[in-house]
Jmol script that loads the backbone (N, CA, C; Angstrom):
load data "model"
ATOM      1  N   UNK A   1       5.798  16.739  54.372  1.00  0.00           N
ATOM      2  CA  UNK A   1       5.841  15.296  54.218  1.00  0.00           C
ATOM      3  C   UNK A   1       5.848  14.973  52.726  1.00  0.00           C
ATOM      4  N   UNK A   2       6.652  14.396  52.429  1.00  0.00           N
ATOM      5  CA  UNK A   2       7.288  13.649  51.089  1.00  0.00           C
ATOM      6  C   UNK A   2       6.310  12.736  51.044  1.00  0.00           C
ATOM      7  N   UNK A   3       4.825  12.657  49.876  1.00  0.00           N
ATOM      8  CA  UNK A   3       3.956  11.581  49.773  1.00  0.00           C
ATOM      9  C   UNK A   3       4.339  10.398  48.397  1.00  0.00           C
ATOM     10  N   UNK A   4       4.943   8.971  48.424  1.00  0.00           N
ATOM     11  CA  UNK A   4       5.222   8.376  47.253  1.00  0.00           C
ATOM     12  C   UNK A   4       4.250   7.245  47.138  1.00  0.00           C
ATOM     13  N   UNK A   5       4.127   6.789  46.132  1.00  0.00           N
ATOM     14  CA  UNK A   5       3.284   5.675  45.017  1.00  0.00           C
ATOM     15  C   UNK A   5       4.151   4.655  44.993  1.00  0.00           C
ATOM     16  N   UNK A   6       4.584   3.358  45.422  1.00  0.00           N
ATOM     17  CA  UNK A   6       5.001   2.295  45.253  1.00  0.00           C
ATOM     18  C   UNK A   6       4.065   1.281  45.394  1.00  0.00           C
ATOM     19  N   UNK A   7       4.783  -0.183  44.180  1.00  0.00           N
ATOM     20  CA  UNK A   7       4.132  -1.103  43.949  1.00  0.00           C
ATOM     21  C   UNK A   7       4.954  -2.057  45.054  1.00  0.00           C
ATOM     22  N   UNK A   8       4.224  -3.366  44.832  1.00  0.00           N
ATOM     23  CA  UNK A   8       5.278  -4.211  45.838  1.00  0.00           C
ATOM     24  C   UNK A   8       6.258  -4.867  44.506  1.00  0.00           C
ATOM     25  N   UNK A   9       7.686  -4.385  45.625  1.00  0.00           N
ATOM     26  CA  UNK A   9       8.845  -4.762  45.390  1.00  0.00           C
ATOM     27  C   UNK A   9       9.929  -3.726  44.718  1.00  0.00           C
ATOM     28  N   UNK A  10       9.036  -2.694  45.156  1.00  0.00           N
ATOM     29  CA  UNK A  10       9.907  -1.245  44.739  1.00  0.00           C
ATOM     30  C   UNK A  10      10.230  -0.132  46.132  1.00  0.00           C
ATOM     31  N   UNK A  11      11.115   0.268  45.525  1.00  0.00           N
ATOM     32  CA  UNK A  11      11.861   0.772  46.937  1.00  0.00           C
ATOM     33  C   UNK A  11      12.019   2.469  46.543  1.00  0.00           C
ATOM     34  N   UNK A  12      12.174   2.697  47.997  1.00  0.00           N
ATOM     35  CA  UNK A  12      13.203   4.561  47.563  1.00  0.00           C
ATOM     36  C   UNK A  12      14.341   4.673  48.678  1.00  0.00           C
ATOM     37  N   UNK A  13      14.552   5.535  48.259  1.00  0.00           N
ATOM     38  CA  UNK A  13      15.989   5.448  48.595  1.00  0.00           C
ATOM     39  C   UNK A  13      16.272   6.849  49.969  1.00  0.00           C
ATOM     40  N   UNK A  14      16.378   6.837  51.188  1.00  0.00           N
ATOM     41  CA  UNK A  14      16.512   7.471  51.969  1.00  0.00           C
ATOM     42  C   UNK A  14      18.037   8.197  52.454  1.00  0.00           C
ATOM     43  N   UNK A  15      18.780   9.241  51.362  1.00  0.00           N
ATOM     44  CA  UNK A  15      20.406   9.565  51.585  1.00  0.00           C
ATOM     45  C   UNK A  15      20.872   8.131  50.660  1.00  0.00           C
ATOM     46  N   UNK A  16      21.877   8.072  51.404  1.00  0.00           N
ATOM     47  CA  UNK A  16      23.211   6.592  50.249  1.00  0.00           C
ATOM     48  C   UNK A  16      22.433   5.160  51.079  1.00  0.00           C
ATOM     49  N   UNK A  17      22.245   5.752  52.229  1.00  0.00           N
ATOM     50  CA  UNK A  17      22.965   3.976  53.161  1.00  0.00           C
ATOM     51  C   UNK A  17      20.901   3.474  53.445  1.00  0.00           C
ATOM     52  N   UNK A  18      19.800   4.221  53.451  1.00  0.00           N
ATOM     53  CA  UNK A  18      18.464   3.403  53.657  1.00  0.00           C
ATOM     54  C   UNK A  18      17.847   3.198  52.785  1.00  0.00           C
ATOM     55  N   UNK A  19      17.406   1.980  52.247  1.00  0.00           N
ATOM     56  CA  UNK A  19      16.520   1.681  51.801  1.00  0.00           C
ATOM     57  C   UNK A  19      15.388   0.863  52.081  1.00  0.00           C
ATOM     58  N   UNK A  20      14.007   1.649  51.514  1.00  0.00           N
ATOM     59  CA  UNK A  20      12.639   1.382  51.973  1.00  0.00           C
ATOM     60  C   UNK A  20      12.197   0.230  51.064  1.00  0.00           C
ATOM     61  N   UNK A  21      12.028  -0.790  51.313  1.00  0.00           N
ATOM     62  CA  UNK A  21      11.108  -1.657  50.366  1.00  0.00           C
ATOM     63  C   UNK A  21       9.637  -2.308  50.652  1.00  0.00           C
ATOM     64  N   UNK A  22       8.880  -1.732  49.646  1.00  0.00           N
ATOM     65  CA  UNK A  22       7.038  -2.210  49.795  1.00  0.00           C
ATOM     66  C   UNK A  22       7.298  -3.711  49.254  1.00  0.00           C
ATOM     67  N   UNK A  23       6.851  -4.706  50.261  1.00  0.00           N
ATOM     68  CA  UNK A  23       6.919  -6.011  49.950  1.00  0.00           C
ATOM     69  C   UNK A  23       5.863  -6.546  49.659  1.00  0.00           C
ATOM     70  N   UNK A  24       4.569  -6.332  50.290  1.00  0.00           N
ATOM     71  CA  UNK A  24       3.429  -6.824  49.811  1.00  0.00           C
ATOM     72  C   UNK A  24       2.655  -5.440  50.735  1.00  0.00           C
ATOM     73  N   UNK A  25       1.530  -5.367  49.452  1.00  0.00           N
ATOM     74  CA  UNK A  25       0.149  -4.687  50.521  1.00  0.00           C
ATOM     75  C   UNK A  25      -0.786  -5.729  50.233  1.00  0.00           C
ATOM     76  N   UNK A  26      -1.982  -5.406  51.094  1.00  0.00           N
ATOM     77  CA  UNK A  26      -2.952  -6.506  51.048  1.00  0.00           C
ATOM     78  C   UNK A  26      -4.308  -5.237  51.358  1.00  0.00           C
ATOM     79  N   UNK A  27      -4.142  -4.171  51.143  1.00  0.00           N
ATOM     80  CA  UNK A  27      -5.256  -3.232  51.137  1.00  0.00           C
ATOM     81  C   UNK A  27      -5.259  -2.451  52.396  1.00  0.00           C
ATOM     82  N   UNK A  28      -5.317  -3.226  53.586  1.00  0.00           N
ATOM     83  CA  UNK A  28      -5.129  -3.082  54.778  1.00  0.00           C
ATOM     84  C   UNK A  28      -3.685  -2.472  55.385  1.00  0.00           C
ATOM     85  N   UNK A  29      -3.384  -3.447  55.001  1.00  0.00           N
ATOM     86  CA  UNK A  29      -1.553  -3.218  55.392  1.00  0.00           C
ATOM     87  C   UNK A  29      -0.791  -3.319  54.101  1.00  0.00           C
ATOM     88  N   UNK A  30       0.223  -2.437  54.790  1.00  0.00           N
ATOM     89  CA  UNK A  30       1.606  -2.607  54.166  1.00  0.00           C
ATOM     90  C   UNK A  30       2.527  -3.388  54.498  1.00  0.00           C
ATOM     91  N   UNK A  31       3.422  -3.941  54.410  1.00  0.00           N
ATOM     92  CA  UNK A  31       4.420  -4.671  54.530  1.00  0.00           C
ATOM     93  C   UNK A  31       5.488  -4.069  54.209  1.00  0.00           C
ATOM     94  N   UNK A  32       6.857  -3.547  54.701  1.00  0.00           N
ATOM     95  CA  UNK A  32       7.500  -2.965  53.855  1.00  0.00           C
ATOM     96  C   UNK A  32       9.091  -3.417  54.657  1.00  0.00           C
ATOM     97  N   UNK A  33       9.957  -3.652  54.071  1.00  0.00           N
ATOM     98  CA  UNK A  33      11.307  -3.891  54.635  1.00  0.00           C
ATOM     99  C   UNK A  33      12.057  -2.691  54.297  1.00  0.00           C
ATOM    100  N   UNK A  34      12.970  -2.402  55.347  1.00  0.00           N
ATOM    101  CA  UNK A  34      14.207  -1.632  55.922  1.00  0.00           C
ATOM    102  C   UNK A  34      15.460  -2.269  55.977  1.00  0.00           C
ATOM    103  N   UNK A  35      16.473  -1.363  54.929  1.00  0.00           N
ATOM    104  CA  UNK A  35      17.922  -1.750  55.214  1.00  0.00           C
ATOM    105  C   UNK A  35      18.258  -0.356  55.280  1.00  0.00           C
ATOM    106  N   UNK A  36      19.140  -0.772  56.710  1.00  0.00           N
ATOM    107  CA  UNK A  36      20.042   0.329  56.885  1.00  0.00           C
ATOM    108  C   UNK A  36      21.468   0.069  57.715  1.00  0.00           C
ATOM    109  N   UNK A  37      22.186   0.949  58.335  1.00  0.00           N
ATOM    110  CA  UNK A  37      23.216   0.482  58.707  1.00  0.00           C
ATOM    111  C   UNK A  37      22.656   0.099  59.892  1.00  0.00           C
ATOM    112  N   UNK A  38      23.861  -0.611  60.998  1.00  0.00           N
ATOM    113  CA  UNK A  38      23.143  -1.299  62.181  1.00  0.00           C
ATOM    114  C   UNK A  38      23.261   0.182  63.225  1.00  0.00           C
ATOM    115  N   UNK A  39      24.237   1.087  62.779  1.00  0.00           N
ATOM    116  CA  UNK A  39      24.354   2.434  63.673  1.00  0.00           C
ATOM    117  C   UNK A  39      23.052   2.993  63.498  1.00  0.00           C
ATOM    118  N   UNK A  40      22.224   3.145  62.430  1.00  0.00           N
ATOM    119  CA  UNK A  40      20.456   3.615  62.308  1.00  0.00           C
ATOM    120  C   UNK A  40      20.298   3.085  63.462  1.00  0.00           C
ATOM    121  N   UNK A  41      18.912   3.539  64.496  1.00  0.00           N
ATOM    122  CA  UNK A  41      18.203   2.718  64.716  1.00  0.00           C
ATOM    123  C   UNK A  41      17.186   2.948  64.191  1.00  0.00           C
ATOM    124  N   UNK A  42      16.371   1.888  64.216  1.00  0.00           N
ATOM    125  CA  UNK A  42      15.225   1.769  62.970  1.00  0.00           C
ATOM    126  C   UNK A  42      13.726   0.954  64.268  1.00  0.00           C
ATOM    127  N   UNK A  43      12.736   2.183  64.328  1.00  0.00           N
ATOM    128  CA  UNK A  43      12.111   1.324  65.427  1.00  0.00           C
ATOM    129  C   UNK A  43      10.864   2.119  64.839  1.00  0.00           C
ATOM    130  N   UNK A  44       9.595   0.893  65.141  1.00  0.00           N
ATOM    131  CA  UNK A  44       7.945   1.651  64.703  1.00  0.00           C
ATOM    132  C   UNK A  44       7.991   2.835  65.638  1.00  0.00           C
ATOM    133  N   UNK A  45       6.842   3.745  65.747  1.00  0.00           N
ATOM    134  CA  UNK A  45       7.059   4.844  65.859  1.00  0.00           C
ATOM    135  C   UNK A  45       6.358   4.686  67.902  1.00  0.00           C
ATOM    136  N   UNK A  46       5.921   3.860  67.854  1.00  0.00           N
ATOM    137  CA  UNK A  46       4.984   3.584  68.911  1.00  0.00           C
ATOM    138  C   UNK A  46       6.156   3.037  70.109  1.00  0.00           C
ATOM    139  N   UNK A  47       7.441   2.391  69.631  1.00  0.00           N
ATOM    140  CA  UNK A  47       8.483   2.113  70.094  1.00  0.00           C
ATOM    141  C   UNK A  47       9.173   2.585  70.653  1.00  0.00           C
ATOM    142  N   UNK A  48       9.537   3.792  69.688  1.00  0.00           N
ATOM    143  CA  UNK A  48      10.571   5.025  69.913  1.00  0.00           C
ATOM    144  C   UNK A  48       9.700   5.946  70.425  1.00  0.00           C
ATOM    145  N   UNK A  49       8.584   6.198  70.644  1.00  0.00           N
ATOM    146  CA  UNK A  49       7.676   7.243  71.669  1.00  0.00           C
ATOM    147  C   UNK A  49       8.024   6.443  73.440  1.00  0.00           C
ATOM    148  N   UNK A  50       8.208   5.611  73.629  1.00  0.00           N
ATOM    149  CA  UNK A  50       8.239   4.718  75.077  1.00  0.00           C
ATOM    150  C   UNK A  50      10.061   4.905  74.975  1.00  0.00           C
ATOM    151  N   UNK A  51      10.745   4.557  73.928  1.00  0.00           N
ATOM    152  CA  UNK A  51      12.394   4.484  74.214  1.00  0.00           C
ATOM    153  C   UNK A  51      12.502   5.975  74.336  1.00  0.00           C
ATOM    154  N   UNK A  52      11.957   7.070  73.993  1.00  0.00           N
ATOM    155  CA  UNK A  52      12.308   8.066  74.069  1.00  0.00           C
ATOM    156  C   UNK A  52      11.573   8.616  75.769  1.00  0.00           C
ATOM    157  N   UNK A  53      10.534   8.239  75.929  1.00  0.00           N
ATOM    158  CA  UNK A  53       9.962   8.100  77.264  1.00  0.00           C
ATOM    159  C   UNK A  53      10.773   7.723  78.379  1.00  0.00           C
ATOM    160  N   UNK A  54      11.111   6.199  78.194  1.00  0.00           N
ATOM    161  CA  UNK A  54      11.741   5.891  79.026  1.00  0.00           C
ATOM    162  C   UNK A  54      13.506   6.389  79.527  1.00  0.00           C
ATOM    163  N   UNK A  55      13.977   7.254  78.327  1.00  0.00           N
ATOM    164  CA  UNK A  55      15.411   8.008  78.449  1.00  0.00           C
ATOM    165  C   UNK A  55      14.798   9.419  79.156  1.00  0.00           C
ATOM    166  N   UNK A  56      13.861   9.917  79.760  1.00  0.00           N
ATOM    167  CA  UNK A  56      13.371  11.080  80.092  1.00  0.00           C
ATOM    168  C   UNK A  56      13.377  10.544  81.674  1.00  0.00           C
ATOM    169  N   UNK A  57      12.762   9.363  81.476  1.00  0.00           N
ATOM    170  CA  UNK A  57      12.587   8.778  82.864  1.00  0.00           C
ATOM    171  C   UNK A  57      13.931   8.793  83.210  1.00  0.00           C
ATOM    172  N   UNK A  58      14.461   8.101  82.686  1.00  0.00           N
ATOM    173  CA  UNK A  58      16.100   7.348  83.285  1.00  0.00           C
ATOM    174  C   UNK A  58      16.797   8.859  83.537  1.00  0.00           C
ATOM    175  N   UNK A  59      16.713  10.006  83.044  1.00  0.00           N
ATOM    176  CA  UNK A  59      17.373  11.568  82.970  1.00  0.00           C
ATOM    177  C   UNK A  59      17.414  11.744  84.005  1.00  0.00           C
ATOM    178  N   UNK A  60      15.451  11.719  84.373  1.00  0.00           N
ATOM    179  CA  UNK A  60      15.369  12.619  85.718  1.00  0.00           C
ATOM    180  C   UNK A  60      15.701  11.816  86.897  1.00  0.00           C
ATOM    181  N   UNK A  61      15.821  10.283  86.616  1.00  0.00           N
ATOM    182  CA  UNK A  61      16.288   9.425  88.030  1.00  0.00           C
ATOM    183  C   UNK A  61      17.312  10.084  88.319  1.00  0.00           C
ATOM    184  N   UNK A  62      18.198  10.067  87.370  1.00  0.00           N
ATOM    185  CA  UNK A  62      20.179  10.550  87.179  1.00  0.00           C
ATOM    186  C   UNK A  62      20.092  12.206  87.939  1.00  0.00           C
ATOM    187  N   UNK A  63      19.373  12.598  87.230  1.00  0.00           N
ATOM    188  CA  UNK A  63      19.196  13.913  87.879  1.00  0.00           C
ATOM    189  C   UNK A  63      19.231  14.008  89.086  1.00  0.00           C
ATOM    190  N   UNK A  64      18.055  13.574  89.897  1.00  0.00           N
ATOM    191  CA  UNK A  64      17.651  12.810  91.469  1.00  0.00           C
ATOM    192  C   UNK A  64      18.663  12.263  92.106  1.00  0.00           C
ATOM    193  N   UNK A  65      19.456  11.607  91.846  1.00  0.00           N
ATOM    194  CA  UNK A  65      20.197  10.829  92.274  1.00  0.00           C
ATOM    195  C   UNK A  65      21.422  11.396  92.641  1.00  0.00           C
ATOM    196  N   UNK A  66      21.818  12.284  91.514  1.00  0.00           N
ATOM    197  CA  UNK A  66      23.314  13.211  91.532  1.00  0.00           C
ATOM    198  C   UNK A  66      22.557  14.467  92.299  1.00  0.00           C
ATOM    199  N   UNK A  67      21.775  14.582  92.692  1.00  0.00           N
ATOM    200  CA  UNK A  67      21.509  16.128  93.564  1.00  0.00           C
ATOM    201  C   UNK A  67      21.329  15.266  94.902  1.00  0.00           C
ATOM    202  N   UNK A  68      20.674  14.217  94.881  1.00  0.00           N
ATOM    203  CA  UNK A  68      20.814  13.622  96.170  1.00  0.00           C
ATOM    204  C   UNK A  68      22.365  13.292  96.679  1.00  0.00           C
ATOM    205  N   UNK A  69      23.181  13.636  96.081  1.00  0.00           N
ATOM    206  CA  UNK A  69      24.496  13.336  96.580  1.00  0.00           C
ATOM    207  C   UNK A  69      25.535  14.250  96.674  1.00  0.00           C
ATOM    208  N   UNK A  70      24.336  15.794  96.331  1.00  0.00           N
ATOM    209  CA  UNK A  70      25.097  17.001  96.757  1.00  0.00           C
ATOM    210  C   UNK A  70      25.705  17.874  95.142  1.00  0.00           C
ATOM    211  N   UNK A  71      25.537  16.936  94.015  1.00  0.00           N
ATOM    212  CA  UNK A  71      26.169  17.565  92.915  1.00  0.00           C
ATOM    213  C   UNK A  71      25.200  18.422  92.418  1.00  0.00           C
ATOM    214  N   UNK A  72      25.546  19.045  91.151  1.00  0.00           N
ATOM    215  CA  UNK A  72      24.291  19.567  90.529  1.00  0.00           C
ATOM    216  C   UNK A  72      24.205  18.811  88.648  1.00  0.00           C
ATOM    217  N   UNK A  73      23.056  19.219  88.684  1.00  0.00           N
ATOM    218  CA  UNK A  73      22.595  18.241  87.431  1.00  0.00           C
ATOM    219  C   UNK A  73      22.983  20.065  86.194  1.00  0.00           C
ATOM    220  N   UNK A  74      22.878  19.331  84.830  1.00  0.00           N
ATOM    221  CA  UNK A  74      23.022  20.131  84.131  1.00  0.00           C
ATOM    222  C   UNK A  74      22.382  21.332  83.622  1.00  0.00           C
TER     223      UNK A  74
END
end "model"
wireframe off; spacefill off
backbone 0.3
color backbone group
């Protein structure tokens, strides 16, 4: 893990196309804005643990579903 020191309103730079910006801390929190392309997706981490959850779910329905109809899954 890459550990950095930013003030608010300074950024780094993630490859060409993301950039991280610290907008305000308040001790507690950070605040920080994300630009990236709209093909990124860009999601808190607590987000993408459930979107990645829920594509496991949706797998094994597909799975279920295509063996229930005689095919075989991959």
């Amino acid at each position: 893990m890459l550990v950095l020191t930013r003030k608010a309103k300074q950024s780094i730079m993630i490859g060409d196309d993301i950039e991280v910006t610290v907008l305000a801390n308040d001790g507690a929190k950070v605040r920080l804005g994300i630009q990236a392309p709209s093909s990124v997706p860009v999601h808190r981490t607590e987000i993408y643990l459930e979107i990645q959850s829920q594509g496991q779910v949706s797998a094994a329905a597909g799975e279920h579903e295509l063996r229930a109809r005689g095919g075989k899954a991959g």
